[in-house]
N, C-alpha and C positions, 0 to 999 in steps of 0.2 A: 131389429137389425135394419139399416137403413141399407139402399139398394146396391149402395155402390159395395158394401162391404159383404152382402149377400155375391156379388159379382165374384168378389176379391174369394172369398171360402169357398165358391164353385169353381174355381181357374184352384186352389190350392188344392185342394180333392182330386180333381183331373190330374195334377201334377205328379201327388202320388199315387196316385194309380196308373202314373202310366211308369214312373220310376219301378214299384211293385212288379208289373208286368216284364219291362224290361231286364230287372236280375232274375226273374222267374225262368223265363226264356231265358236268357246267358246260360244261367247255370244247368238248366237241363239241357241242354246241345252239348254243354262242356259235359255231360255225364256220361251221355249215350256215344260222344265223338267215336270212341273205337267199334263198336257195331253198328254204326251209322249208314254205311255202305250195304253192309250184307243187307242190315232188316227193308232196306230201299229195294233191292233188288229180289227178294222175296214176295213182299208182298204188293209189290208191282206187277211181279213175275218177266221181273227184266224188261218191260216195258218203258220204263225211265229212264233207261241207253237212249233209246228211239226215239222220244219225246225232245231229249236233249239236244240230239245232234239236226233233228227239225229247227230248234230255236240257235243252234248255231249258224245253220245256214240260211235264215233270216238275217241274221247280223252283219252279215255281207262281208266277213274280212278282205274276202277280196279285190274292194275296191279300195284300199291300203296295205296292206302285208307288212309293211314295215312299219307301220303304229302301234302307241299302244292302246291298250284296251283294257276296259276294269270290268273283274269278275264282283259283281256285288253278292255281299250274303252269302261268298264263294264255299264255305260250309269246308267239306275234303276233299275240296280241289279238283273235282271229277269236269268242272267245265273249262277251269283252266290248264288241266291238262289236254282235253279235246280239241283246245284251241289252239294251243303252242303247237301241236303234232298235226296240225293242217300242213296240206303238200303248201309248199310256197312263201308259209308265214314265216319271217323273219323278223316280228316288230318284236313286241315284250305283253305281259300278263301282269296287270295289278291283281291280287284277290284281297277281296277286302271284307272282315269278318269280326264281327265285338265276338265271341267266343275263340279265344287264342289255340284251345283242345283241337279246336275241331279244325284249324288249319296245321296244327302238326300233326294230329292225324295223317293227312294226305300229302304230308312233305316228299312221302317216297317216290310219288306220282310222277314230280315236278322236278327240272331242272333251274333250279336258281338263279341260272342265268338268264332264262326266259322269262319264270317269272317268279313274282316277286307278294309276298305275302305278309298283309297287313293288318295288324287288329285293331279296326275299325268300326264306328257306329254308323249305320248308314244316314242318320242323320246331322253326321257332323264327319264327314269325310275330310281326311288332313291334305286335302290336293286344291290344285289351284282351278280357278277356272280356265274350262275350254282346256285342260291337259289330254282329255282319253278322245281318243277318235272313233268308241261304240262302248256301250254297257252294254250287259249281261246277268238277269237273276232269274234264278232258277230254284221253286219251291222256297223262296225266303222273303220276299217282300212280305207276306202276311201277318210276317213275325213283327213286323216293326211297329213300334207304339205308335207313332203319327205318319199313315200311309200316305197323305197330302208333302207335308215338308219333308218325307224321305224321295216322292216322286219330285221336288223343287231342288234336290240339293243335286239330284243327278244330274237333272238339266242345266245345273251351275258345271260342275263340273265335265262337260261335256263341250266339243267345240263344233261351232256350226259345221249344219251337213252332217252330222252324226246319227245314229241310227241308237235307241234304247230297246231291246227286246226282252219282255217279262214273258216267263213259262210259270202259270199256275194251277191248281185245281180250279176244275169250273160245273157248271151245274148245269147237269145232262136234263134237254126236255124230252125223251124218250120214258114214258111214266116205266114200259117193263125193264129197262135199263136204270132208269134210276132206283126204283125197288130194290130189283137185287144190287145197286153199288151202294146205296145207303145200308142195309144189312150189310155186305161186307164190308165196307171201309170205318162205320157204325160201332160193329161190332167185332169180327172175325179179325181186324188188321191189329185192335188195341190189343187181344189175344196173345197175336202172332208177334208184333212188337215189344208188347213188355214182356212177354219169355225168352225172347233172344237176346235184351238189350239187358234185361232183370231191373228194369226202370219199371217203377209204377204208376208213372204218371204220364210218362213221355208219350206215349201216343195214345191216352186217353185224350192229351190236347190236340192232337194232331187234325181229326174232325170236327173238334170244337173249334177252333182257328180258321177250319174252311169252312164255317156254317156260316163265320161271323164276316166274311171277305165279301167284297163286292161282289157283285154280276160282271160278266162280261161288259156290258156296254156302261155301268157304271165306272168300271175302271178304268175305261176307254175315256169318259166325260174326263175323270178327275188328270188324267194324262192331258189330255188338252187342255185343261185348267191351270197344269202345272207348265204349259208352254208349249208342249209338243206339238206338231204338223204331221198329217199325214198320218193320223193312227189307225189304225185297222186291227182286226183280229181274227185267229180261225181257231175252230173246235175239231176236237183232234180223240178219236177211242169213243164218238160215241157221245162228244160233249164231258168227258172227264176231265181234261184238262185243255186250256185254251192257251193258246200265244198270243199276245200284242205286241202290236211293233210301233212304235212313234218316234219322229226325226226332228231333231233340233234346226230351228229354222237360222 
């Protein structure tokens, strides 16, 4: 096998492995859509209200209210609804989701006329450049099979001056905190998840997915790789989960 064709069979492997990945993930979020909410708020222990509405006000709606904004990875529309129900906000909410379950899920959430729900891949969003005046993803970038060109296509659709804030798991250097979150999150959450959810898989991947995620300041690199200014980050519970913020220049 000459080299170039060796090339060619390594990019076509990658390719389906990431297509594999990709309907893996679709389909188990479309599984779990309807206990989605409850098993988040259990074995968070309601934690993940708080963590959210931190990375909403990161995103500064403030400084537009009458824009709009795209929830990416928006899942059941728990941050598009937090958004629409800001005092003052009178813009609009894209959410935007390849599992179509899991945004009618959360349709009861949302007023349709605020905002607007789309099922979309984050790496091939159907919007134009420079339409949304801030993103928002919340526990879903992990999922995406190419976390470089889904952090490239935001920045596409994003207009200067905008602000991108990711909320995700992150890895606590507290060794007797991480202990005990690795035993819990390890093992006790895939328990407590797939009995609620009666998934068997669904959140055996859940830690698997966060094992496999950058670092913090890896993530950070690849945001200003993909264009960002201004990126920064804080750790939040202890180092469980981190926010990034980076501004389209």
């Amino acid at each position: 096998m000459t080299a170039l064709e060796t090339e060619r069979a390594t990019a076509d492997a990658a390719a389906t492995g990431a297509a594999v990945k990709r309907g893996y993930v679709k389909q188990m979020f479309s599984d779990i859509a309807p206990h989605y909410d409850r098993v988040n708020r259990i074995i968070s222990f309601r934690l993940d209200q708080w963590w959210r509405r931190k990375a909403i006000r990161d995103l500064n709606i403030a400084r537009d209210p009458g824009a709009t904004y795209l929830d990416l990875c928006a899942g059941t529309l728990d941050i598009s609804s937090q958004l629409a129900s800001l005092a003052n906000f009178h813009g609009s909410v894209v959410a935007a989701d390849f599992a179509e379950p899991m945004l009618r899920a959360g349709l009861g959430k949302v007023s349709r006329d605020v905002v607007r729900p789309v099922t979309a891949d984050a790496l091939e969003l159907p919007f134009t450049d420079g339409f949304a005046a801030g993103a928002i993803v919340v526990f879903g970038i992990r999922n995406v099979v190419d976390l470089n060109a889904a952090l490239r296509e935001v920045y596409r659709v994003l207009r200067p001056g905008a602000r991108f804030v990711i909320l995700e798991f992150g890895v606590t250097q507290n060794p007797l905190v991480g202990w005990i979150y690795r035993l819990y999150f390890n093992h006790l959450c895939p328990l407590i998840g797939n009995a609620v959810a009666r998934h068997h898989s669904a959140y055996n991947y859940l830690p698997k997915s966060v094992a496999h995620f950058p670092s913090e300041a890896d993530l950070a690199r690849r945001m200003r790789d993909a264009g960002f200014d201004a990126v920064r980050w804080r750790s939040y519970t202890f180092g469980v989960v981190a926010i990034h913020v980076g501004e389209k220049h």
